[in-house]
TIBAVEX-779983 format. One record per atom (N, C-alpha, C): z, y negated, x negated; residue in one letter. Coordinates in steps of 0.2 Angstrom, whole numbers, padded with zeros to 4 digits, always signed. Example, Ala and Ser with C-alpha at 12.3 -4.5 7.8 and 13.67 -1.06 7.14 Angstrom:
+0039+0028-0066A;+0039+0022-0062A;+0039+0016-0066A;+0035+0011-0064S;+0036+0005-0068S;+0039+0000-0064S;
//
This chain:
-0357-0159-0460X;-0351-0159-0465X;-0345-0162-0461X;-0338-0159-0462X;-0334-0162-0460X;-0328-0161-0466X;-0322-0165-0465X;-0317-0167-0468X;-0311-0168-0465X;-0306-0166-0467X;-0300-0168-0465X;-0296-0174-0469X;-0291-0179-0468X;-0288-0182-0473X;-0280-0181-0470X;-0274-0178-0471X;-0267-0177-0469X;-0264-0184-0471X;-0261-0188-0471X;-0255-0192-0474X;-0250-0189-0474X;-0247-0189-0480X;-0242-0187-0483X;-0233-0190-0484X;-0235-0195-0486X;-0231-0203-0487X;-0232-0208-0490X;-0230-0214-0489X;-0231-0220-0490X;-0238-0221-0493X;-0241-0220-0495X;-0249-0221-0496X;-0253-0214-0501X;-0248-0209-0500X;-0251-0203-0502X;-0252-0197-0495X;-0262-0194-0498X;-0263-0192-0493X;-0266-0187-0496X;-0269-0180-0492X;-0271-0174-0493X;-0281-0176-0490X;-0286-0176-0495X;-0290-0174-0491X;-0292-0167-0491X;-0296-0161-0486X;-0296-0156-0484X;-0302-0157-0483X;-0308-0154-0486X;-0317-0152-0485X;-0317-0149-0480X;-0323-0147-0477X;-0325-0141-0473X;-0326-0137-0477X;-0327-0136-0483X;-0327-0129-0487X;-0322-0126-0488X;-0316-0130-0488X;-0308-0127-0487X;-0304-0127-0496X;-0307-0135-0497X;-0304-0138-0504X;-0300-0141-0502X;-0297-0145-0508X;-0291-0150-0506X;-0288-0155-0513X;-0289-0161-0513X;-0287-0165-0516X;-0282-0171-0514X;-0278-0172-0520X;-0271-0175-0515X;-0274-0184-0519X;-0273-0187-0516X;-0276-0196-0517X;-0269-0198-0514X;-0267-0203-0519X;-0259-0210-0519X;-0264-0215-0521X;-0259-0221-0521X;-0261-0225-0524X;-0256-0227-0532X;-0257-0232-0534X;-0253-0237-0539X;-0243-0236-0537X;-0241-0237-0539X;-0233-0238-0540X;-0232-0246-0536X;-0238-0251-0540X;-0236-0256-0536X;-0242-0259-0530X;-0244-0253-0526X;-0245-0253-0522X;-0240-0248-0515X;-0238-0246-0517X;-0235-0242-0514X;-0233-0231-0514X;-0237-0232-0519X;-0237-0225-0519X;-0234-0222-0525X;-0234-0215-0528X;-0230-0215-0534X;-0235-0210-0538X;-0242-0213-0539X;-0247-0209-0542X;-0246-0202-0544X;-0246-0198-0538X;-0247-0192-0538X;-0255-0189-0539X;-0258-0192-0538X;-0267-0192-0537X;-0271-0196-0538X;-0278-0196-0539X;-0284-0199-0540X;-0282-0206-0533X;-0285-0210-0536X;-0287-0216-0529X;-0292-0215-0526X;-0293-0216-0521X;-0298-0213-0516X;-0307-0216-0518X;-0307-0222-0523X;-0312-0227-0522X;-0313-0222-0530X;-0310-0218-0532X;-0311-0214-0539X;-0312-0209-0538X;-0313-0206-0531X;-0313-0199-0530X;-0322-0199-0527X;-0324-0207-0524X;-0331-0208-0524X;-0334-0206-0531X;-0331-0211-0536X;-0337-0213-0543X;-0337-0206-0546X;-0331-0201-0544X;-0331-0195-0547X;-0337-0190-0544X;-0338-0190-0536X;-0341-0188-0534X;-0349-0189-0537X;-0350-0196-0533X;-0355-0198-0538X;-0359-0195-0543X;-0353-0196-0548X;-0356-0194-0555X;-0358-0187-0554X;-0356-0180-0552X;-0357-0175-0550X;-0361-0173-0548X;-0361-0177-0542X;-0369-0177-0537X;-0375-0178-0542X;-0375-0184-0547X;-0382-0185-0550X;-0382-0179-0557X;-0376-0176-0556X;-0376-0173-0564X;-0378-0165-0561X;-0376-0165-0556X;-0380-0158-0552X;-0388-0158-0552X;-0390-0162-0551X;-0397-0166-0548X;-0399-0165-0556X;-0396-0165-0561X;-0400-0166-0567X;-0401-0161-0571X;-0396-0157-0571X;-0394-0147-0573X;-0399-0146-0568X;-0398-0146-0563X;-0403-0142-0557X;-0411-0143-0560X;-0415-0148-0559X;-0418-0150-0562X;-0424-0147-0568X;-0419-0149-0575X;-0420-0146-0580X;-0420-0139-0582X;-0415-0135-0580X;-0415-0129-0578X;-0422-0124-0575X;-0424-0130-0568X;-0429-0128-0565X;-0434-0129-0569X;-0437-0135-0573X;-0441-0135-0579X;-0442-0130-0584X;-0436-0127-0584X;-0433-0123-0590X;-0434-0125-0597X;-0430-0130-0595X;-0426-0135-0604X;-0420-0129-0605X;-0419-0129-0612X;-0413-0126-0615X;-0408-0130-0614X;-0405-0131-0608X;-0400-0137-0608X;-0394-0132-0608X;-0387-0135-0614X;-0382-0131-0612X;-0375-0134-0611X;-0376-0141-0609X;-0374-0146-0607X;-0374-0152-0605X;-0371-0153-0599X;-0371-0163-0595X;-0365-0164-0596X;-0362-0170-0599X;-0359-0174-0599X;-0361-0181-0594X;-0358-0182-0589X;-0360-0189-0588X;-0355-0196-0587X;-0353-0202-0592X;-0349-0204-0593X;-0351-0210-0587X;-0345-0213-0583X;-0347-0220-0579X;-0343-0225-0583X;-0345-0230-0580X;-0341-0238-0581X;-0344-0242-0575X;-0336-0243-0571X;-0341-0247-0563X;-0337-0253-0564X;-0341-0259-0560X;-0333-0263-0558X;-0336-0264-0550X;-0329-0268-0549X;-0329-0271-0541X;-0328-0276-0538X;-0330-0279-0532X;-0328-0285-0531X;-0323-0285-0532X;-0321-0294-0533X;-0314-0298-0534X;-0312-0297-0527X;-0314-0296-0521X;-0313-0298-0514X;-0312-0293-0507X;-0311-0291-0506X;-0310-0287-0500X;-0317-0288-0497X;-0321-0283-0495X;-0319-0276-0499X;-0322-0275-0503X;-0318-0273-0509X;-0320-0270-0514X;-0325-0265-0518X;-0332-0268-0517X;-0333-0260-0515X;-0338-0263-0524X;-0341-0257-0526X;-0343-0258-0530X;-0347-0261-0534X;-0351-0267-0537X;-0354-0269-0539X;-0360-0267-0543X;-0356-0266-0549X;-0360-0261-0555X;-0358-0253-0556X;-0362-0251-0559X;-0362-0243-0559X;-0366-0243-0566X;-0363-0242-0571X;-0368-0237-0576X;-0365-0231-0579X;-0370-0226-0577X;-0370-0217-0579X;-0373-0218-0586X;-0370-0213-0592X;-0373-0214-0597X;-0373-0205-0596X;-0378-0202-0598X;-0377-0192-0598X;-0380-0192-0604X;-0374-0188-0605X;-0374-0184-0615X;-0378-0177-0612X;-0385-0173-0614X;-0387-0169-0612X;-0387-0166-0616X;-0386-0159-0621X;-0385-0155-0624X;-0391-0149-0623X;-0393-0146-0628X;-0398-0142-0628X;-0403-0141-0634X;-0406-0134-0634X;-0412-0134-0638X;-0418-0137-0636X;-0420-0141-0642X;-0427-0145-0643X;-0428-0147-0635X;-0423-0152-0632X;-0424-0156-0625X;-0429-0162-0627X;-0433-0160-0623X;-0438-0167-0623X;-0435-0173-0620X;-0434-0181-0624X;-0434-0185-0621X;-0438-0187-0612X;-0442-0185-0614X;-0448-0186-0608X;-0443-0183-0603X;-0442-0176-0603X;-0438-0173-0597X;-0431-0176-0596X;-0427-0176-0600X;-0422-0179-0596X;-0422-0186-0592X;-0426-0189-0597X;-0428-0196-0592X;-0430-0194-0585X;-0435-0190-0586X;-0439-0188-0578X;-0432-0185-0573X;-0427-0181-0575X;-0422-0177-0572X;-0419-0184-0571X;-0415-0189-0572X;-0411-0193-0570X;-0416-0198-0567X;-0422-0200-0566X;-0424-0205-0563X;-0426-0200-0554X;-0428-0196-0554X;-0427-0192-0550X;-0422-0190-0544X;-0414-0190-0551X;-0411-0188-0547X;-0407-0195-0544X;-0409-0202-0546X;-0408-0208-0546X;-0410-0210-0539X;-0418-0209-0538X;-0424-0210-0534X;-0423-0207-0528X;-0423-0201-0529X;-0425-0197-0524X;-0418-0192-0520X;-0414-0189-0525X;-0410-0183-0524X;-0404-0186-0523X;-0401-0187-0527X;-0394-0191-0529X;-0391-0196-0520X;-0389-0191-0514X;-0389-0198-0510X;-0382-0203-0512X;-0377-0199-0513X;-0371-0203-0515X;-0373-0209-0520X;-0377-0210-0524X;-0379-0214-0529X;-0383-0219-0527X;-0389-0215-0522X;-0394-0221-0518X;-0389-0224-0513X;-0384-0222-0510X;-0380-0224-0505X;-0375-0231-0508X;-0375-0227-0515X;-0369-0234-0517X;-0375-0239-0522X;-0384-0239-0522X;-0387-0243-0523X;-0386-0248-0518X;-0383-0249-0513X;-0385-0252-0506X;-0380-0258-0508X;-0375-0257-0511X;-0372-0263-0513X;-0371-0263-0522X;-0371-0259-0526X;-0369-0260-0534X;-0377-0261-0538X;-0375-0264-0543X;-0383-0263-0547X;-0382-0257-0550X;-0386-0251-0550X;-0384-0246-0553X;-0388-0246-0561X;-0386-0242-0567X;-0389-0242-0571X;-0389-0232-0574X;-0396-0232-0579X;-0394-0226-0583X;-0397-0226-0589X;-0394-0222-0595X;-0398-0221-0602X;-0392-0213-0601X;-0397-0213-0608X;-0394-0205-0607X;-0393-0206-0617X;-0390-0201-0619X;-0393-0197-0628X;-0394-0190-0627X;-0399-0186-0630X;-0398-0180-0633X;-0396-0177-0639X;-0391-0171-0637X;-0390-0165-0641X;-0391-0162-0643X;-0393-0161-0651X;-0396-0153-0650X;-0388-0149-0652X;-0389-0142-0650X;-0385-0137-0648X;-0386-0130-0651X;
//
């Protein structure tokens, strides 16, 4: 996997995937930038969330639950201190669908927690991570 990141100015910058995407990251106004984009530390926790919410569609799917939507809501904080990297992480996913069995979505997020999810295991290396989930019927 490769990446590009351009700077732009003052603290705004272009990242560039090797898939041939692109998102633009600033910072704050009083940081120096004039919030044109996501913060780069937001473009993780978004990731993140994705990564485990793929891993859980994928999953159930594969099971074949009538799921007809994921939602996955985060709440993180982060050290008071340089560097600020995350501490806590809790994923809450709203799963949507006909007669979803609790049993299974629980299975799909611990799964994709444990095993699949590496964005998630990788930011376990420093955050406590947490999850619940509710279902939908639909």
């Amino acid at each position: 996997m490769k990446a590009r990141i351009k700077w732009v100015e003052d603290v705004c910058f272009v990242g560039e995937s090797g898939s041939g995407h692109a998102i633009v990251m600033d910072g704050a106004p009083e940081g120096g930038g004039r919030n044109l984009g996501m913060r780069p530390m937001e473009t993780v926790l978004i990731g993140t969330g994705a990564c485990t919410a793929y891993d859980v569609v994928h999953i159930l799917k594969k099971s074949r639950a009538a799921i007809s939507d994921c939602v996955v809501e985060i709440a993180s904080e982060r050290a008071e201190e340089d560097p600020k990297v995350f501490t806590k992480i809790h994923f809450h996913f709203v799963v949507s669908g006909k007669s979803l069995k609790p049993q299974q979505v629980e299975r799909a997020i611990h799964l994709s927690a444990e095993k699949y999810c590496s964005a998630s295991i990788m930011l376990a290396k420093t955050a406590a991570i947490t999850h619940d989930f509710e279902i939908r019927e639909s």
